[in-house]
C-alpha positions in Angstrom: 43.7 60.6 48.3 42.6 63.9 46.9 43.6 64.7 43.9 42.5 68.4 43.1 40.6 70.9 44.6 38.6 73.3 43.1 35.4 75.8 43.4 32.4 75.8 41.2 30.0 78.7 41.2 28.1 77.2 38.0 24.7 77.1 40.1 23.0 76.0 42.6 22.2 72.2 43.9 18.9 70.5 43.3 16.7 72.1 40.8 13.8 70.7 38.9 14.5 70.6 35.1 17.4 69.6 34.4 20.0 71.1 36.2 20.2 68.6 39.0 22.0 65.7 36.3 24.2 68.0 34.6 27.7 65.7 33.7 31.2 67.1 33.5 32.5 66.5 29.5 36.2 65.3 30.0 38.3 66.3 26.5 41.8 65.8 26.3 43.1 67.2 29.7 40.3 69.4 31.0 36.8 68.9 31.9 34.0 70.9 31.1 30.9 71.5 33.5 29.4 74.3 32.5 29.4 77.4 32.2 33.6 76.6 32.5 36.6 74.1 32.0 39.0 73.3 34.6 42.3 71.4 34.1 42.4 67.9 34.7 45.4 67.3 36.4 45.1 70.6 38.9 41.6 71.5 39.0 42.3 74.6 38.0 39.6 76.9 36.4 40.1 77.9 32.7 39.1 80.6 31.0 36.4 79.1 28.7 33.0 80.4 29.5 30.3 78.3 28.1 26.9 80.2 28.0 24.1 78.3 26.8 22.5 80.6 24.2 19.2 79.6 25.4 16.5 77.5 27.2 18.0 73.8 27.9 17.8 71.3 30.5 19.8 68.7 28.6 23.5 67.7 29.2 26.7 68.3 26.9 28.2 65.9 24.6 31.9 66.5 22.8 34.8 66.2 20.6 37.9 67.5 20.0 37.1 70.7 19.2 33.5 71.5 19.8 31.0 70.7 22.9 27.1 70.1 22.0 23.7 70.7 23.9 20.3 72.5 23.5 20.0 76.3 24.0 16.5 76.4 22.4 17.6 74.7 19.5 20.9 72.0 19.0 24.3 74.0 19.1 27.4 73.4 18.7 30.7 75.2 21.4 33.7 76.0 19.8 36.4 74.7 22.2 39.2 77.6 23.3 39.8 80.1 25.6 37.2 82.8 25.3 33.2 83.1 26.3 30.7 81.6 23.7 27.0 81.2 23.6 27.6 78.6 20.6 25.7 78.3 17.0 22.5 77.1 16.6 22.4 74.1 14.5 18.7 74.2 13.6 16.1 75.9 14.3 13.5 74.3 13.6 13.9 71.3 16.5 15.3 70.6 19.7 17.1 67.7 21.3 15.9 65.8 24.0 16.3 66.4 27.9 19.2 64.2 28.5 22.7 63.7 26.7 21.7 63.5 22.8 23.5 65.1 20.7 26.5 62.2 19.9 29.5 63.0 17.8 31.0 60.0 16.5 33.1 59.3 13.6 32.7 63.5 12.1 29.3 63.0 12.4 26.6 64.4 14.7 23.6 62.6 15.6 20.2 64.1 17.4 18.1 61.2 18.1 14.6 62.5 17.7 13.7 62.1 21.6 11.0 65.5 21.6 7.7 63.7 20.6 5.9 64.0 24.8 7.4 67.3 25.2 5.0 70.4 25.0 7.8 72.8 23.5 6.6 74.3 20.6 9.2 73.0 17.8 8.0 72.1 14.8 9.9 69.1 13.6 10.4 66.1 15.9 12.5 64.2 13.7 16.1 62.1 13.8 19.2 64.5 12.7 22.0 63.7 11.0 25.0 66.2 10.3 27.8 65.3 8.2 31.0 67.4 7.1 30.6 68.8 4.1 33.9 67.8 2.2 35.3 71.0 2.9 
């Protein structure tokens, strides 16, 4: 039975870094595959626009409010209804080439997982963010 229909223009199929194990984020009751969101229920596209501010190849992670992945560096997408390129988290590191960045508990943890890659970062190191109290 189908349950939805619904057209995605995001990019092509295949691909060779990355883009060929790209997952959807489900939140609440849309999903996001980048670059949009679509609604659950209908499979109707959104409005959100997610542009990834940069180089990547590794997949989304989110939470209520924000989706996470690499555009150079780890960045954070504030969930809503407009076009974003996100906020870099760092800049001095990258996460890894798969699904890294994990929110959990108001927390979010980068894995250090950039030691064989050739990028040119200069701290391959574990991340922790926390809130800030405020």
């Amino acid at each position: 039975m189908k349950k939805w229909d619904s057209s995605y223009d995001g990019g092509g199929t295949g691909g060779t870094h990355g883009e060929q194990w790209q997952h959807p984020v489900i939140n609440g009751n849309k999903i996001y595959l980048r670059p949009y969101d679509f609604d659950l229920q209908t499979g109707q596209k959104g409005t959100y626009v997610l542009h990834r501010g940069g180089h990547g190849c590794g997949g989304l992670s989110g939470s209520a409010n924000y989706l996470y992945g690499r555009g150079d560096n780890p960045r954070l997408y504030e969930l809503g209804d407009e076009e974003t390129s996100g906020l870099p988290m760092s800049r001095v590191n990258r996460p890894g080439c798969w699904i890294n960045m994990i929110p959990a508990n108001g927390m979010v943890i980068i894995p250090e997982s950039s030691s064989g890659c050739t990028c040119a970062y200069p701290l391959q190191t574990f991340l922790c963010y926390i809130p800030n109290g405020d």
